[in-house]
C-alpha positions as CSV (number, residue, x, y, z in Angstrom):
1,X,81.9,100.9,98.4
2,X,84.9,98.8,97.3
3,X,85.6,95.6,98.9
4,X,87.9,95.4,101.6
5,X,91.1,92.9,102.0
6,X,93.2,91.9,104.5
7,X,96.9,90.3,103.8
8,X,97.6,86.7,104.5
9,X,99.4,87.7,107.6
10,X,96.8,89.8,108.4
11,X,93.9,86.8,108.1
12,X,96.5,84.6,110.1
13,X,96.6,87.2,113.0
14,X,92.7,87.6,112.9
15,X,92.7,83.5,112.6
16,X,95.4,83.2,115.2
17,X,96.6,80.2,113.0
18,X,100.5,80.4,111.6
19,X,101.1,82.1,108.2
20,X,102.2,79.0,106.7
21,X,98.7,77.3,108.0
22,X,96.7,79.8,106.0
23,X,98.6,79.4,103.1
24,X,98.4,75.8,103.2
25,X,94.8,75.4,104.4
26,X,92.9,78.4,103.4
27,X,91.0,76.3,100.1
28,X,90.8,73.0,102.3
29,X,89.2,75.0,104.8
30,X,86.7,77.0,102.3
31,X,88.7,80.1,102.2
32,X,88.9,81.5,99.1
33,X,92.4,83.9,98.1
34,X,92.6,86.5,95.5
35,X,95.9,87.0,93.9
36,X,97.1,90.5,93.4
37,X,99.6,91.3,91.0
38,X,101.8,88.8,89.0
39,X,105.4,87.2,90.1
40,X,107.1,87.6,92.6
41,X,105.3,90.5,93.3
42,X,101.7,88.6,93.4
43,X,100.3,88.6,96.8
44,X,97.6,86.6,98.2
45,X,94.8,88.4,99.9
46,X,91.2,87.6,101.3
47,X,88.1,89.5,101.9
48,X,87.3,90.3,105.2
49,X,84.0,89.4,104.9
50,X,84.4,86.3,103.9
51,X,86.8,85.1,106.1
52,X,83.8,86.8,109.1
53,X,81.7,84.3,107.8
54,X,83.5,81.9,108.1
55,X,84.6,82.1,111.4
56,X,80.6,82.5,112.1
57,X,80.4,79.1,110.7
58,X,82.8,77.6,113.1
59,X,80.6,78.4,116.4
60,X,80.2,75.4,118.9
61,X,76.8,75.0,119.3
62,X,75.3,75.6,122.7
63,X,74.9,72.4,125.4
């Protein structure tokens, strides 16, 4: 089964954090892009996966 990506904008939404945010925080933050495409035309995307395990990773633990 092939991998499955969402857009930047998409991982914002799903983030709720600003497009710009992503862009600028996404390897700080230990998410990794893939670049699709070359240009002008290259977009940045991220697995969804990946970006689910991360948010896993950010859980408060229980008091």
């Amino acid at each position: 089964m092939p991998e499955q990506f969402m857009s930047a904008k998409q991982t914002a939404e799903y983030l709720n954090m600003s497009l710009a945010r992503v862009y600028r925080e996404a390897p700080r933050l230990g998410l990794s892009a893939y670049k699709f495409g070359s240009g002008r035309n290259a977009k940045l995307q991220f697995k969804v996966s990946e970006v689910q395990a991360w948010v896993k990773q950010q859980k408060m633990p229980a008091r």
